[in-house]
MISE-349581 format. One record per residue (C-alpha): residue in three letters; residue number from 1; z, x, y. Coordinates in steps of 0.001 Angstrom, whole numbers, plus 524288, in hexadecimal, padded with zeros to 5 digits. Each point is the difference from the previous one (the first is absolute). Layout:
<recs>
<rec><residu>ALA</residu><num>NUM</num><z>Z</z><x>X</x><y>Y</y></rec>
...
</recs>
This chain:
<recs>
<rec><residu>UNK</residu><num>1</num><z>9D666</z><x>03D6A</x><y>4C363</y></rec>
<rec><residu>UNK</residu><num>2</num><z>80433</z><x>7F492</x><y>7F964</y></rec>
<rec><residu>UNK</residu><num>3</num><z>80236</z><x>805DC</x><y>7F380</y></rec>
<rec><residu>UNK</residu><num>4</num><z>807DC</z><x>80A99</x><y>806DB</y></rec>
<rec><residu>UNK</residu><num>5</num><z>80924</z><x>7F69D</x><y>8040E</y></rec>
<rec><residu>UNK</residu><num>6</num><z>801AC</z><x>7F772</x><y>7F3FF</y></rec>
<rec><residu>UNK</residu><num>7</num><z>8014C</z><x>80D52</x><y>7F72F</y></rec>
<rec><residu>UNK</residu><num>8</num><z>80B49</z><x>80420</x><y>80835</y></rec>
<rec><residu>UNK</residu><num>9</num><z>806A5</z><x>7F402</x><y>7FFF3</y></rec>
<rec><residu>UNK</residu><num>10</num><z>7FE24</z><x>7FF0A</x><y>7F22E</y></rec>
<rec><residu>UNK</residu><num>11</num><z>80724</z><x>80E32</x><y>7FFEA</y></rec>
<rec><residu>UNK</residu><num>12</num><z>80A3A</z><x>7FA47</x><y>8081B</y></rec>
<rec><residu>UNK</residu><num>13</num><z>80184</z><x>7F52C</x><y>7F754</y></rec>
<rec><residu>UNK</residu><num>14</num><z>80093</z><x>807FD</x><y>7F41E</y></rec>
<rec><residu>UNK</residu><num>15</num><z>806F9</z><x>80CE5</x><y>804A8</y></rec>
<rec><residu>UNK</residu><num>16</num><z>808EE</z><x>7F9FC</x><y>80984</y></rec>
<rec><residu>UNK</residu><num>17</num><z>8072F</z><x>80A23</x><y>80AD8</y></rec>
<rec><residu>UNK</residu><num>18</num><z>80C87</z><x>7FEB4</x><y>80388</y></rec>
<rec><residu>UNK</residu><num>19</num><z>80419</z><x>806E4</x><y>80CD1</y></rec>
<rec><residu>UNK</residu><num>20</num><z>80D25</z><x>7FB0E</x><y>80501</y></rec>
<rec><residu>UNK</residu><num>21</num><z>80BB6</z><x>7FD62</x><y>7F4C3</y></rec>
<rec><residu>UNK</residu><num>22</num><z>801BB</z><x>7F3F1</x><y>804A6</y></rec>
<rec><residu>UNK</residu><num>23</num><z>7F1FE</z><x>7FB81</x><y>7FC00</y></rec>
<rec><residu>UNK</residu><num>24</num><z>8028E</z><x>806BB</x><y>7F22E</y></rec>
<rec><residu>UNK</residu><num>25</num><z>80CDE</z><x>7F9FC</x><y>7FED5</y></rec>
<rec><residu>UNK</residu><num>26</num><z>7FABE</z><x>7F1EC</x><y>80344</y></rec>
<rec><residu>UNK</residu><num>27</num><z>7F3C3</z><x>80372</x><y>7F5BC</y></rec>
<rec><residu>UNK</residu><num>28</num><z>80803</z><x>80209</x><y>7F6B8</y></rec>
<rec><residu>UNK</residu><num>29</num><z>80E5A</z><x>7F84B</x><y>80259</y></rec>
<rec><residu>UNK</residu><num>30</num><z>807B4</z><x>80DDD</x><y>7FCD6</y></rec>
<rec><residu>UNK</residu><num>31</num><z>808F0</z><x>80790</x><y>80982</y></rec>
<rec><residu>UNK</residu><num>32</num><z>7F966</z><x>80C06</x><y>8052C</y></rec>
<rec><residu>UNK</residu><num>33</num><z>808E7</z><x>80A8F</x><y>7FDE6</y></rec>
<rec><residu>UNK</residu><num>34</num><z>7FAC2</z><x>80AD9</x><y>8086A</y></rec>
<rec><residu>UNK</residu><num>35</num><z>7F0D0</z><x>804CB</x><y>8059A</y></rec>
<rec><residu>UNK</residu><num>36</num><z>7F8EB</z><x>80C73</x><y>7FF0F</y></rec>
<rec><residu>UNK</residu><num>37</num><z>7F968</z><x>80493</x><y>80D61</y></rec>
<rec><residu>UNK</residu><num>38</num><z>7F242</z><x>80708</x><y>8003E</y></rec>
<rec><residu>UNK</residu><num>39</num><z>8010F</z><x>80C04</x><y>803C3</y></rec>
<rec><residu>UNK</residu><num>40</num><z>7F317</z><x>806AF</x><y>8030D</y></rec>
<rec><residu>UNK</residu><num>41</num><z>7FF74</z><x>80FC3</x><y>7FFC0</y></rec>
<rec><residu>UNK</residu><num>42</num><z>7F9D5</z><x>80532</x><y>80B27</y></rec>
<rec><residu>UNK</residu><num>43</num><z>7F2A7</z><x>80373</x><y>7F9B7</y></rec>
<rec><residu>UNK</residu><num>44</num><z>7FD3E</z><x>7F295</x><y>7FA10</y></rec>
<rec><residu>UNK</residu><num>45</num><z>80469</z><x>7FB01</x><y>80DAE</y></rec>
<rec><residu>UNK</residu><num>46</num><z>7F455</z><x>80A3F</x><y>805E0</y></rec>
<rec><residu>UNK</residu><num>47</num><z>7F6D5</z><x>7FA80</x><y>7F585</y></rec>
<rec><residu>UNK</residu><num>48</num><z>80259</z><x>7F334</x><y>803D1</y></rec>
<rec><residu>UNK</residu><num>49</num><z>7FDDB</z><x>80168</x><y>80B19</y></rec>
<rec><residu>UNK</residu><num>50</num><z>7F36D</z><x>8064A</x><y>8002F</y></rec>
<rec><residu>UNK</residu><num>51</num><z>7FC6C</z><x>7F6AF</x><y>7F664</y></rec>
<rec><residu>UNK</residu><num>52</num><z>802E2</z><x>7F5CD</x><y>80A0D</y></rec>
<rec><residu>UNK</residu><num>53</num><z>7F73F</z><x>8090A</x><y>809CE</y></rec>
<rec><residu>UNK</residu><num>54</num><z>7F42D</z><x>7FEBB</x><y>7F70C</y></rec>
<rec><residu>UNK</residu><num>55</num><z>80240</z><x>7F318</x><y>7FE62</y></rec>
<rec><residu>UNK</residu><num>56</num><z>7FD96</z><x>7FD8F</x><y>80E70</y></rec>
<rec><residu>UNK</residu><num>57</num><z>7F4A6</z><x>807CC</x><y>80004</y></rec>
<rec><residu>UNK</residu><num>58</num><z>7F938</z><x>7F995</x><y>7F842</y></rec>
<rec><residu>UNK</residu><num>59</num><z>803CA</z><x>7F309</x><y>80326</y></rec>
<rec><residu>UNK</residu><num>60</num><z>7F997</z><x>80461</x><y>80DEA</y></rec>
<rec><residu>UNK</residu><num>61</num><z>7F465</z><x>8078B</x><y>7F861</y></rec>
<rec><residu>UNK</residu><num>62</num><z>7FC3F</z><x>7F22A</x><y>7F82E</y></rec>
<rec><residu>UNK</residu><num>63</num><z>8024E</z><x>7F75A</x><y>80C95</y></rec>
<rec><residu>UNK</residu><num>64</num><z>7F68D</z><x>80B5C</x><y>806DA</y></rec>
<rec><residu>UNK</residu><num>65</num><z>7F6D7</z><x>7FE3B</x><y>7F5BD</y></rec>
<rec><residu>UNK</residu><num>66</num><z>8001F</z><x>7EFF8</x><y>80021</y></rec>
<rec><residu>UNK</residu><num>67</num><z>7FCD1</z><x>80138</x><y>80D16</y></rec>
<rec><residu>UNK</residu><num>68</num><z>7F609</z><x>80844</x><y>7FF93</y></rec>
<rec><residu>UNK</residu><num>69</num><z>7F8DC</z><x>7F928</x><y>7F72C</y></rec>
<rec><residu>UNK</residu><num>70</num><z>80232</z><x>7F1BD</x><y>80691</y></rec>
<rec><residu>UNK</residu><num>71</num><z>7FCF8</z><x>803E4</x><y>80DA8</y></rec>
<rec><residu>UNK</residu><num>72</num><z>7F714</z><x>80CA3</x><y>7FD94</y></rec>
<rec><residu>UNK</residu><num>73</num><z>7F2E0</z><x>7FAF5</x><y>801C1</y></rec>
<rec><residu>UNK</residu><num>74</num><z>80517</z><x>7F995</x><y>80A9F</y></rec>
<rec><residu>UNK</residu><num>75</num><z>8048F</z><x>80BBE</x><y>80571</y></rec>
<rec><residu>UNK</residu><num>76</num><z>7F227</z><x>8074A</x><y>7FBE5</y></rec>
<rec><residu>UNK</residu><num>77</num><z>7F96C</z><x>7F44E</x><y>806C5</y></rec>
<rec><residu>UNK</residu><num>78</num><z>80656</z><x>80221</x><y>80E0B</y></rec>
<rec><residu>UNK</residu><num>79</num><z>7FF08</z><x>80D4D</x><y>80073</y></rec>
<rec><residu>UNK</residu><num>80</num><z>7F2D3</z><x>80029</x><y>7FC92</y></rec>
<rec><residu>UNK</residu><num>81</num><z>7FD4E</z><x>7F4BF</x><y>809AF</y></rec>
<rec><residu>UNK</residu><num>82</num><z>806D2</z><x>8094F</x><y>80AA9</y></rec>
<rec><residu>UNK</residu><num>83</num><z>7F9A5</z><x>80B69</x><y>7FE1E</y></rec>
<rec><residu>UNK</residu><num>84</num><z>7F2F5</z><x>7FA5F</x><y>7FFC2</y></rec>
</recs>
């Protein structure tokens, strides 16, 4: 996890992002003339958003799975107490 963090900080770092002009014009000490909006067409905005879809799913599938493994033999445990 630590890694993951210090490699995209190093990205950061090295491939810097600008998103307002008034961060780019204080980066760089020139006038910003003019920006250029995104503009998504309407089937990368549907693949986006099922991308953000499977994202939750399997953020909830992993969590699912952590927690089956940590408490599962708990869980085998109590039932198995209860139904004998």
């Amino acid at each position: 996890l630590a890694a993951g963090v210090g490699a995209a900080y190093l990205l950061h770092l090295l491939l810097p992002v600008f998103v307002s002009t008034r961060q780019l014009a204080g980066a760089t000490g020139l006038p910003v003339l003019g920006a250029v909006s995104m503009a998504w067409i309407e089937r990368y905005q549907a693949r986006r958003r099922r991308g953000g879809v499977l994202y939750a799913g399997c953020t909830v599938a992993l969590i699912g799975v952590g927690a089956v493994l940590l408490f599962g033999s708990y869980i085998y445990n109590l039932v198995r107490a209860l139904l004998t």
